[in-house]
C-alpha positions in Angstrom: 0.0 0.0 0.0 1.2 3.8 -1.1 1.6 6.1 1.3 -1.0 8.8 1.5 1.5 11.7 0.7 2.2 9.7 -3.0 -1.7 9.5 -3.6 -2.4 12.9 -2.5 0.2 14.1 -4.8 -0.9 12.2 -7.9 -4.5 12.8 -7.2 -3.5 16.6 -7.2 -1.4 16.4 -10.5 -4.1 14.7 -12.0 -5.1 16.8 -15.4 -8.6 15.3 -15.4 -9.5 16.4 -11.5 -11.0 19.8 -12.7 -13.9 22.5 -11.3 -15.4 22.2 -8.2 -13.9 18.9 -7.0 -10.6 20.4 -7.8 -11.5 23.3 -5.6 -12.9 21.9 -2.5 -10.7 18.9 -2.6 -7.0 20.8 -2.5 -7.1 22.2 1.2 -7.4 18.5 2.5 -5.0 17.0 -0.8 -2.6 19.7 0.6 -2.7 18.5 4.3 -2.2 14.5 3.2 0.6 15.5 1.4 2.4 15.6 4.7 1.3 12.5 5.9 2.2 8.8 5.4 -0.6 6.8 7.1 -3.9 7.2 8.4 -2.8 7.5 11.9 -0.6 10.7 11.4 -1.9 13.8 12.3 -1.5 16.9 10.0 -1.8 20.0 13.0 -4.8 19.3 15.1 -6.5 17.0 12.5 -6.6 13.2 12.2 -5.4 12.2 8.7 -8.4 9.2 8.5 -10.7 12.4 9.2 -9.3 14.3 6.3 -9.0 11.4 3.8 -12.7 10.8 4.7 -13.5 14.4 3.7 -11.0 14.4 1.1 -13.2 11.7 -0.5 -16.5 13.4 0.2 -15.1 16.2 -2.0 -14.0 14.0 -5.0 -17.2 12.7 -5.2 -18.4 14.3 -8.6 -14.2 13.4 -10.0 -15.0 10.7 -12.9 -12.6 8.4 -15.1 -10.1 6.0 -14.9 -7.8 7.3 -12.5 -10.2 8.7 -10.4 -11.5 5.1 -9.5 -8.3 4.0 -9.0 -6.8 7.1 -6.7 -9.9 7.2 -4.7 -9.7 3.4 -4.5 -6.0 3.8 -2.7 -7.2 6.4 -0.4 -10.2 4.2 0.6 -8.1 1.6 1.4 -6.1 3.6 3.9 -10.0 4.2 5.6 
Protein backbone atom coordinates (compact mmCIF):
# COMPACT_ATOMS: atom_id res chain seq x y z
CA UNK A 1 0.00 0.00 0.00
CA UNK A 2 1.19 3.83 -1.11
CA UNK A 3 1.55 6.10 1.31
CA UNK A 4 -1.04 8.80 1.47
CA UNK A 5 1.50 11.72 0.69
CA UNK A 6 2.21 9.72 -2.95
CA UNK A 7 -1.66 9.53 -3.56
CA UNK A 8 -2.40 12.94 -2.49
CA UNK A 9 0.24 14.13 -4.84
CA UNK A 10 -0.87 12.21 -7.92
CA UNK A 11 -4.55 12.75 -7.24
CA UNK A 12 -3.46 16.62 -7.22
CA UNK A 13 -1.43 16.39 -10.50
CA UNK A 14 -4.12 14.65 -12.01
CA UNK A 15 -5.14 16.77 -15.40
CA UNK A 16 -8.61 15.34 -15.38
CA UNK A 17 -9.49 16.37 -11.53
CA UNK A 18 -11.03 19.78 -12.73
CA UNK A 19 -13.89 22.45 -11.25
CA UNK A 20 -15.37 22.22 -8.19
CA UNK A 21 -13.91 18.87 -6.99
CA UNK A 22 -10.58 20.38 -7.84
CA UNK A 23 -11.53 23.29 -5.63
CA UNK A 24 -12.93 21.88 -2.54
CA UNK A 25 -10.72 18.85 -2.64
CA UNK A 26 -7.00 20.83 -2.53
CA UNK A 27 -7.13 22.15 1.19
CA UNK A 28 -7.39 18.46 2.47
CA UNK A 29 -4.97 16.97 -0.84
CA UNK A 30 -2.64 19.67 0.60
CA UNK A 31 -2.71 18.54 4.30
CA UNK A 32 -2.21 14.50 3.18
CA UNK A 33 0.57 15.49 1.42
CA UNK A 34 2.37 15.62 4.69
CA UNK A 35 1.27 12.54 5.92
CA UNK A 36 2.24 8.81 5.36
CA UNK A 37 -0.65 6.77 7.12
CA UNK A 38 -3.86 7.20 8.40
CA UNK A 39 -2.76 7.49 11.94
CA UNK A 40 -0.60 10.67 11.39
CA UNK A 41 -1.87 13.75 12.33
CA UNK A 42 -1.49 16.85 10.01
CA UNK A 43 -1.76 20.01 13.04
CA UNK A 44 -4.78 19.27 15.09
CA UNK A 45 -6.49 17.00 12.50
CA UNK A 46 -6.61 13.18 12.23
CA UNK A 47 -5.37 12.19 8.69
CA UNK A 48 -8.40 9.22 8.55
CA UNK A 49 -10.74 12.44 9.20
CA UNK A 50 -9.26 14.33 6.27
CA UNK A 51 -8.99 11.40 3.83
CA UNK A 52 -12.72 10.76 4.67
CA UNK A 53 -13.52 14.37 3.73
CA UNK A 54 -11.01 14.42 1.06
CA UNK A 55 -13.20 11.68 -0.52
CA UNK A 56 -16.53 13.43 0.16
CA UNK A 57 -15.15 16.22 -2.03
CA UNK A 58 -13.97 14.02 -4.97
CA UNK A 59 -17.19 12.67 -5.20
CA UNK A 60 -18.39 14.33 -8.61
CA UNK A 61 -14.24 13.41 -9.99
CA UNK A 62 -14.98 10.74 -12.91
CA UNK A 63 -12.61 8.41 -15.08
CA UNK A 64 -10.08 5.95 -14.86
CA UNK A 65 -7.83 7.30 -12.51
CA UNK A 66 -10.19 8.66 -10.41
CA UNK A 67 -11.51 5.13 -9.47
CA UNK A 68 -8.26 4.00 -8.96
CA UNK A 69 -6.83 7.15 -6.72
CA UNK A 70 -9.89 7.15 -4.71
CA UNK A 71 -9.73 3.42 -4.49
CA UNK A 72 -5.99 3.79 -2.67
CA UNK A 73 -7.25 6.43 -0.40
CA UNK A 74 -10.17 4.18 0.63
CA UNK A 75 -8.11 1.63 1.45
CA UNK A 76 -6.09 3.62 3.86
CA UNK A 77 -9.97 4.15 5.62
Amino acid sequence: MRDICEIAGDIARDPSLTGTARATSMPYLDGLKCVRTSSDMFGMDNARHMVAYALGNLKSWRGESARALKAELKAHI
